[in-house]
mmCIF file of the N, C-alpha and C atoms, coordinates in Angstrom:
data_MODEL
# 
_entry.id   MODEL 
# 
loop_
_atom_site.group_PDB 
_atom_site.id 
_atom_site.type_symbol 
_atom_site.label_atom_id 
_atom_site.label_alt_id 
_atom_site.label_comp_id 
_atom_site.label_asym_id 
_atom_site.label_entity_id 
_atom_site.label_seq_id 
_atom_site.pdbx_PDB_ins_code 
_atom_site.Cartn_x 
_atom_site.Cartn_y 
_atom_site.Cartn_z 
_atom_site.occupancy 
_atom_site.B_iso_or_equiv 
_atom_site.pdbx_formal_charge 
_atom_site.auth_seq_id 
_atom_site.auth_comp_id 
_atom_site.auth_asym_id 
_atom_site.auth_atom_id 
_atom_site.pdbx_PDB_model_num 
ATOM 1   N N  . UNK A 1 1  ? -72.863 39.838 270.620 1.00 0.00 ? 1  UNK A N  1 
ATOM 2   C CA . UNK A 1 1  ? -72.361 41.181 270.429 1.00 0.00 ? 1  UNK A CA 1 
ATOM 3   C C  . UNK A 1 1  ? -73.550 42.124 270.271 1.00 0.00 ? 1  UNK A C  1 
ATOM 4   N N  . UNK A 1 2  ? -73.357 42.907 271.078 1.00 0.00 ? 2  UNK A N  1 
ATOM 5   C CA . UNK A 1 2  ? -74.295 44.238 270.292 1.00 0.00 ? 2  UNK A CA 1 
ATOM 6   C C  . UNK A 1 2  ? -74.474 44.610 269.421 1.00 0.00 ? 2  UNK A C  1 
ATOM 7   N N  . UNK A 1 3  ? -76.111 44.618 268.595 1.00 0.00 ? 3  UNK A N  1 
ATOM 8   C CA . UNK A 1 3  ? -76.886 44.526 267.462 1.00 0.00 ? 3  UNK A CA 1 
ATOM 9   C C  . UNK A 1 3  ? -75.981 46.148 266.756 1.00 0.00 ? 3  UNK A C  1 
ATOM 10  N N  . UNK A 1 4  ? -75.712 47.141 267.220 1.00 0.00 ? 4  UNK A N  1 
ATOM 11  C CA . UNK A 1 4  ? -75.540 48.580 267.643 1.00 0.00 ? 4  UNK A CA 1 
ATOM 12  C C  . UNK A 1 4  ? -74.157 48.627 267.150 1.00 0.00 ? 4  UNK A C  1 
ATOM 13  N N  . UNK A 1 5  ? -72.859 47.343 267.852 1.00 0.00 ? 5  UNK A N  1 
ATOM 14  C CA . UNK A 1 5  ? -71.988 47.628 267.902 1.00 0.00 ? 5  UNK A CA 1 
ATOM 15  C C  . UNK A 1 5  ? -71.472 46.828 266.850 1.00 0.00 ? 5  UNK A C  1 
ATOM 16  N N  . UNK A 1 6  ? -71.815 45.812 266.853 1.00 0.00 ? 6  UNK A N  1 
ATOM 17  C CA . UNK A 1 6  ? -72.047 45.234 264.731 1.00 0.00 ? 6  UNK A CA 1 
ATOM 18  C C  . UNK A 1 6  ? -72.211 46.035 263.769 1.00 0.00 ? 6  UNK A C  1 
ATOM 19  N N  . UNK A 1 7  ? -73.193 46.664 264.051 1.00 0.00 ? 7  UNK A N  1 
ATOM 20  C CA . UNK A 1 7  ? -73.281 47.408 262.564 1.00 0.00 ? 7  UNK A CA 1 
ATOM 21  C C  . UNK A 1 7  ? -72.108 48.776 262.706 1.00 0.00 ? 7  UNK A C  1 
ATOM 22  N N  . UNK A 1 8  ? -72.088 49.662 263.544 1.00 0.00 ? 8  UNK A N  1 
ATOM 23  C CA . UNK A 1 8  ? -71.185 50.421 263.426 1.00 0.00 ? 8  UNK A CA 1 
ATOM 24  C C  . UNK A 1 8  ? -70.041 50.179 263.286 1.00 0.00 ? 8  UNK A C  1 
ATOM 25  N N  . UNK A 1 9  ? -69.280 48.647 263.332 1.00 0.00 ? 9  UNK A N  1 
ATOM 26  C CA . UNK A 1 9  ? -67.902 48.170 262.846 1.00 0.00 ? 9  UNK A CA 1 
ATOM 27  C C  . UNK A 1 9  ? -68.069 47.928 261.487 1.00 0.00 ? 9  UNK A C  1 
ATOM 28  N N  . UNK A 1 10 ? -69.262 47.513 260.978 1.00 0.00 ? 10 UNK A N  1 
ATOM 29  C CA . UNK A 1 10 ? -69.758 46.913 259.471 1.00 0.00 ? 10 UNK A CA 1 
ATOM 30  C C  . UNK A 1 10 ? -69.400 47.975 258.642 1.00 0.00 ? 10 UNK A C  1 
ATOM 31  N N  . UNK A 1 11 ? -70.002 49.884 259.569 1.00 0.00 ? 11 UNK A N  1 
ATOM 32  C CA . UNK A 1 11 ? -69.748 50.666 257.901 1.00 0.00 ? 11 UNK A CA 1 
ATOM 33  C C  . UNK A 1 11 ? -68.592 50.845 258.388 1.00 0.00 ? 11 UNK A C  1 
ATOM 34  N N  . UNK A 1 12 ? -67.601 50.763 259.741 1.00 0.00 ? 12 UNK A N  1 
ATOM 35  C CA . UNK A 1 12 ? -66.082 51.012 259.534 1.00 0.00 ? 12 UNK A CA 1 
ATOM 36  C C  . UNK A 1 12 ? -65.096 50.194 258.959 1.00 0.00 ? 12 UNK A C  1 
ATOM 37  N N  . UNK A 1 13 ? -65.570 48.434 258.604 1.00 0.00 ? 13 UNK A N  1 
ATOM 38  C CA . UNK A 1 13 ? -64.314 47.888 257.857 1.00 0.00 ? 13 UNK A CA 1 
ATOM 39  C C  . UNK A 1 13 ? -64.818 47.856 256.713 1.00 0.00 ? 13 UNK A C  1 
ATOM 40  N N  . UNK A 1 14 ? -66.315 47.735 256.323 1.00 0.00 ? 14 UNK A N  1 
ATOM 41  C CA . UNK A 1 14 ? -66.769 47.161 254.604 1.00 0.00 ? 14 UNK A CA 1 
ATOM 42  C C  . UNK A 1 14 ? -66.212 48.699 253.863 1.00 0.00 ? 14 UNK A C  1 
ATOM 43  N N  . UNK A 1 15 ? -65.975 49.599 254.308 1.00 0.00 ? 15 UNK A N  1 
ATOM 44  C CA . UNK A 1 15 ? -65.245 50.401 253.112 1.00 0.00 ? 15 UNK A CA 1 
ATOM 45  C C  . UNK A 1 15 ? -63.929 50.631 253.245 1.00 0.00 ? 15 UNK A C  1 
ATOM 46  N N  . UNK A 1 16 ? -63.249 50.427 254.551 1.00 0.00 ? 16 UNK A N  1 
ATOM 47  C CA . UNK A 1 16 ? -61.841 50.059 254.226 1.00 0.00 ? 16 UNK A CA 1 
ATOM 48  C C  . UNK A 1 16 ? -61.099 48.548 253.604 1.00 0.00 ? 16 UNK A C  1 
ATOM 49  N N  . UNK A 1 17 ? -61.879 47.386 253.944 1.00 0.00 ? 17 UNK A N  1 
ATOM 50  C CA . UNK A 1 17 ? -61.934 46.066 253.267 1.00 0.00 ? 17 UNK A CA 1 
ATOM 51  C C  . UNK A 1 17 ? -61.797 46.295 251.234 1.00 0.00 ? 17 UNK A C  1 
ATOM 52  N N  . UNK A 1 18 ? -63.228 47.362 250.962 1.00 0.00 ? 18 UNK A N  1 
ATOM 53  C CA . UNK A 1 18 ? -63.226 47.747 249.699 1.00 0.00 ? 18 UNK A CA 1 
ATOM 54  C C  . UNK A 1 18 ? -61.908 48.651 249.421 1.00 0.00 ? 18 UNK A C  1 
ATOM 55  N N  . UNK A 1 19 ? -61.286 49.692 249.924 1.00 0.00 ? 19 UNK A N  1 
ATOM 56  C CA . UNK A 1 19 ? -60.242 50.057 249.219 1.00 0.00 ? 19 UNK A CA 1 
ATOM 57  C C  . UNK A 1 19 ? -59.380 49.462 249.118 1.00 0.00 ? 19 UNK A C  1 
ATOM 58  N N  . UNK A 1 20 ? -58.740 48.782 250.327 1.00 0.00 ? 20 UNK A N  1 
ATOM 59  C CA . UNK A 1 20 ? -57.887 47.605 249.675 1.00 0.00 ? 20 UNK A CA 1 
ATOM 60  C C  . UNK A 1 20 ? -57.347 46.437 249.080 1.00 0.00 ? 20 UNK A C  1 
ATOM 61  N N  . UNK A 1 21 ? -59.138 45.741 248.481 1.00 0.00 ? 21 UNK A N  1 
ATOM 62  C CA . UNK A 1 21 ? -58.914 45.096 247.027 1.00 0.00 ? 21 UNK A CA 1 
ATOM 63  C C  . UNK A 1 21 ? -58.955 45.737 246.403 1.00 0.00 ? 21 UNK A C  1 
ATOM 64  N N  . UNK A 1 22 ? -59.179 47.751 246.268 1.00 0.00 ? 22 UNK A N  1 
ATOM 65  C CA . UNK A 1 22 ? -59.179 47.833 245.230 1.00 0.00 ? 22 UNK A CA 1 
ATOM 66  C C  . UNK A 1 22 ? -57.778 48.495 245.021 1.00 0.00 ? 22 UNK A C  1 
ATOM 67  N N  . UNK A 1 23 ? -57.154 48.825 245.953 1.00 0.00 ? 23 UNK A N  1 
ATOM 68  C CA . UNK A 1 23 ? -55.446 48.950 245.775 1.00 0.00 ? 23 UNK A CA 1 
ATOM 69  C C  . UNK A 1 23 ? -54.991 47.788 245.343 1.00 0.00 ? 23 UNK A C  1 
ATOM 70  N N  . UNK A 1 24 ? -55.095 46.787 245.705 1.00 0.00 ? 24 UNK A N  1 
ATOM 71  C CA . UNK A 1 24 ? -53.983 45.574 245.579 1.00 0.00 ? 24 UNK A CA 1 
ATOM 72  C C  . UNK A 1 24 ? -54.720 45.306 244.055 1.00 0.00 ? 24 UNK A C  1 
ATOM 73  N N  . UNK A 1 25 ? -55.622 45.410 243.481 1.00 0.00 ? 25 UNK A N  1 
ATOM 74  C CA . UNK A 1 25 ? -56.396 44.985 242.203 1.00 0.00 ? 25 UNK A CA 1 
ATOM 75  C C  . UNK A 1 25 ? -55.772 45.908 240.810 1.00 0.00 ? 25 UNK A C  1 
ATOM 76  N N  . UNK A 1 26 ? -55.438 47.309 241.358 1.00 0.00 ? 26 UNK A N  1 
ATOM 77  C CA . UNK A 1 26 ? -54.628 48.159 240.797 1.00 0.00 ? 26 UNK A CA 1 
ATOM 78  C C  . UNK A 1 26 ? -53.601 47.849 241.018 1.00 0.00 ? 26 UNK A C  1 
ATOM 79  N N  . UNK A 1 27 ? -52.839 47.494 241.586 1.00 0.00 ? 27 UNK A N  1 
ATOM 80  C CA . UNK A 1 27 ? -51.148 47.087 241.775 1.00 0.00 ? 27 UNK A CA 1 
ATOM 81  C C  . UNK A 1 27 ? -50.917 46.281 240.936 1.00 0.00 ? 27 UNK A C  1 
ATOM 82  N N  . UNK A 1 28 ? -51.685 45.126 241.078 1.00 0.00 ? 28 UNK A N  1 
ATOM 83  C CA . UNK A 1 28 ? -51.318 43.830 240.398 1.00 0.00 ? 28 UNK A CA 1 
ATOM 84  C C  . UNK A 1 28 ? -51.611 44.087 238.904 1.00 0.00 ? 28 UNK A C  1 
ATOM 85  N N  . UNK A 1 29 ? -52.498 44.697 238.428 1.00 0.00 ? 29 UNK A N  1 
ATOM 86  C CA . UNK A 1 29 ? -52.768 45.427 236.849 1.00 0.00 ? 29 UNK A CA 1 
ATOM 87  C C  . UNK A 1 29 ? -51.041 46.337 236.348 1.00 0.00 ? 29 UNK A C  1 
ATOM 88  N N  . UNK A 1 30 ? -51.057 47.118 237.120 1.00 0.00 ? 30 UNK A N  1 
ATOM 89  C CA . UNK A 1 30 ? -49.779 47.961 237.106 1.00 0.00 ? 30 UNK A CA 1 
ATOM 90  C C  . UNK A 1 30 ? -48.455 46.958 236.972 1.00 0.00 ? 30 UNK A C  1 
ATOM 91  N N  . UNK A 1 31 ? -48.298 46.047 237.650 1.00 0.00 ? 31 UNK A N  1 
ATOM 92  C CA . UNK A 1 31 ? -47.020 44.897 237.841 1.00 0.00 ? 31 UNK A CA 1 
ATOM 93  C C  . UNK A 1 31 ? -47.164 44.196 236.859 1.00 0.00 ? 31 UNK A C  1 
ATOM 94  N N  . UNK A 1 32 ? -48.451 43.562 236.342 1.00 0.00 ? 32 UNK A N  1 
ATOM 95  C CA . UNK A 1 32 ? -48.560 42.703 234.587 1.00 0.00 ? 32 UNK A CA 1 
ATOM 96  C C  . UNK A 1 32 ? -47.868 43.883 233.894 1.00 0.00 ? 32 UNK A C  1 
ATOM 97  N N  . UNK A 1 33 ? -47.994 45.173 233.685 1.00 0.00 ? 33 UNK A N  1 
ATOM 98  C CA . UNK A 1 33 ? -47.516 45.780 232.589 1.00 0.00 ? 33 UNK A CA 1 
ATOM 99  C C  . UNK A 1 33 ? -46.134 45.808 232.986 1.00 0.00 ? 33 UNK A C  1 
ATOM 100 N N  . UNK A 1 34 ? -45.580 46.064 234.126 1.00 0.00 ? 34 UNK A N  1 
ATOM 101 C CA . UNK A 1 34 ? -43.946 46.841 234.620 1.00 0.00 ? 34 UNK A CA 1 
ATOM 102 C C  . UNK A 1 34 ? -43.591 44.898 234.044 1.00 0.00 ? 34 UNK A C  1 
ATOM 103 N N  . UNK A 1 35 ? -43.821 43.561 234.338 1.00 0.00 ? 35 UNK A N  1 
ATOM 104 C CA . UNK A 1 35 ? -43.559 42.401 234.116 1.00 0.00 ? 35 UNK A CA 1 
ATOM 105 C C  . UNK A 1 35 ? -43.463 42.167 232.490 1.00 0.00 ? 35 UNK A C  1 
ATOM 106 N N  . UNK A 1 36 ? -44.908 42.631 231.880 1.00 0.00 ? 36 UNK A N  1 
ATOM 107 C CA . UNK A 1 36 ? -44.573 42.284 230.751 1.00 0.00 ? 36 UNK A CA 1 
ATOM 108 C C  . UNK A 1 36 ? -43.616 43.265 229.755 1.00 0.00 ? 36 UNK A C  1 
ATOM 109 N N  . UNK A 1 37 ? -43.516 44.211 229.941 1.00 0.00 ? 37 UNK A N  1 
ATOM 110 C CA . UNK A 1 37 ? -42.408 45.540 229.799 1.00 0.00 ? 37 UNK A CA 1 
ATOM 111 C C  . UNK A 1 37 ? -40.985 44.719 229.757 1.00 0.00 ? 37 UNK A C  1 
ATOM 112 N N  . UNK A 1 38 ? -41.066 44.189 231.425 1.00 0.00 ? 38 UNK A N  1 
ATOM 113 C CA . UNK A 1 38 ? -39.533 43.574 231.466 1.00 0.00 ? 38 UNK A CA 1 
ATOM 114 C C  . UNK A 1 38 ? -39.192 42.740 230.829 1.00 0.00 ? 38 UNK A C  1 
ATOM 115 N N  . UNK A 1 39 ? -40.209 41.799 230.599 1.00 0.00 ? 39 UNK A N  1 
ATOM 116 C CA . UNK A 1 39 ? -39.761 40.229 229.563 1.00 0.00 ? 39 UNK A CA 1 
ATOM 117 C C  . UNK A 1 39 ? -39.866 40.445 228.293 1.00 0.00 ? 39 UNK A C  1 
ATOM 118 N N  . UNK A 1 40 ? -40.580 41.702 227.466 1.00 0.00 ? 40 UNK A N  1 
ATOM 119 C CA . UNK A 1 40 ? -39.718 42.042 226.015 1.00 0.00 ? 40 UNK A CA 1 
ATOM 120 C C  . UNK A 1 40 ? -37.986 42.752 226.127 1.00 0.00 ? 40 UNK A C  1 
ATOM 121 N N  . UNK A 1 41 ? -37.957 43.458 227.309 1.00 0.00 ? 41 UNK A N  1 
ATOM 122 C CA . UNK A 1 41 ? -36.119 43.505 226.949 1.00 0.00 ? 41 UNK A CA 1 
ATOM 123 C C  . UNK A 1 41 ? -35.421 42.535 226.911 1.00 0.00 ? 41 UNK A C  1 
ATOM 124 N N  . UNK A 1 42 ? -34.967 42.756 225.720 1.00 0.00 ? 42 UNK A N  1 
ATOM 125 C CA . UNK A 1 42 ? -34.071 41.976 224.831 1.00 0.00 ? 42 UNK A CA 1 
ATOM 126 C C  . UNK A 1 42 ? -33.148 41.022 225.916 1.00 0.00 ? 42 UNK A C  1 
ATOM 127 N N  . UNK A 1 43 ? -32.183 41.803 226.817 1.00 0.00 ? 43 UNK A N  1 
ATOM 128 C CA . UNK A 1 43 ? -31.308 41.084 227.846 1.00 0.00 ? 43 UNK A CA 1 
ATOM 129 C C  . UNK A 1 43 ? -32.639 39.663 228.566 1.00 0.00 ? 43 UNK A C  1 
ATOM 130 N N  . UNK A 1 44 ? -33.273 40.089 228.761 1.00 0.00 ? 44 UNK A N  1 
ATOM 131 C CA . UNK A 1 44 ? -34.260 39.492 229.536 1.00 0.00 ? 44 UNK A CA 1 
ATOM 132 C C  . UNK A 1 44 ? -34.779 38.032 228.666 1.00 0.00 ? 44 UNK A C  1 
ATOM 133 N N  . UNK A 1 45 ? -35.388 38.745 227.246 1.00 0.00 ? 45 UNK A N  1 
ATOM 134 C CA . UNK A 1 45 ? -35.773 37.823 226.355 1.00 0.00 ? 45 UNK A CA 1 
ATOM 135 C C  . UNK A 1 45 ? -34.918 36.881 226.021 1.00 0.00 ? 45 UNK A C  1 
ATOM 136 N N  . UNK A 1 46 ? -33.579 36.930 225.721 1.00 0.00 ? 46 UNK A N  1 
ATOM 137 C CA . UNK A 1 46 ? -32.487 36.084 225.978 1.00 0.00 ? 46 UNK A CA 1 
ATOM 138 C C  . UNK A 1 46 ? -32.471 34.858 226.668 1.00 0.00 ? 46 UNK A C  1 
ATOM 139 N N  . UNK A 1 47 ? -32.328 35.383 227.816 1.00 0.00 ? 47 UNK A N  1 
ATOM 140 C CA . UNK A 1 47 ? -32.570 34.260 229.200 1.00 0.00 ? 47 UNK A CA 1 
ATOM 141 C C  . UNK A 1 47 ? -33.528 33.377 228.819 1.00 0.00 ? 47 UNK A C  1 
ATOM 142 N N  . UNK A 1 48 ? -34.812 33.961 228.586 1.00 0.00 ? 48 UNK A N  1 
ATOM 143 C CA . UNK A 1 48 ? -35.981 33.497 228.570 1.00 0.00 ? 48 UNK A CA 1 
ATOM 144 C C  . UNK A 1 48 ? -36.181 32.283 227.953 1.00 0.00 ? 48 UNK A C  1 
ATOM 145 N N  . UNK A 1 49 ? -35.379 32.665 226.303 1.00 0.00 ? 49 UNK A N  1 
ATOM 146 C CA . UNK A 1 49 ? -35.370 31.321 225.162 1.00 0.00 ? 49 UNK A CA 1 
ATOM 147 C C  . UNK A 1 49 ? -34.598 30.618 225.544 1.00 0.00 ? 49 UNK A C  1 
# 
C-alpha cells in the first residue's frame, strides 16, 4: 500500500476508532447506574431474593 495512503487513513480512523470507545465506555458507565437504580426497586429486589 502506499506509504502516503496509510498514513492519511491512520489520522482518518485513529480518531474516529477513539470516539467510539469512548462512547461505548460512557454508555456502559451510564447503564451500571440506570442497572443498579433498577435492582434497588423494591418490585425488582423481590424477584431478586
Amino acid at each position: 500500500m502506499n506509504r502516503h495512503l496509510k498514513r492519511a487513513l491512520e489520522l482518518a480512523f485513529v480518531p474516529i476508532a477513539a470516539a467510539i470507545i469512548f462512547f461505548e465506555q460512557t454508555l456502559i458507565r451510564c447503564l451500571n447506574v440506570v442497572t443498579a437504580a433498577l435492582a434497588r426497586w423494591t418490585p425488582i429486589a423481590r424477584l431478586e431474593a
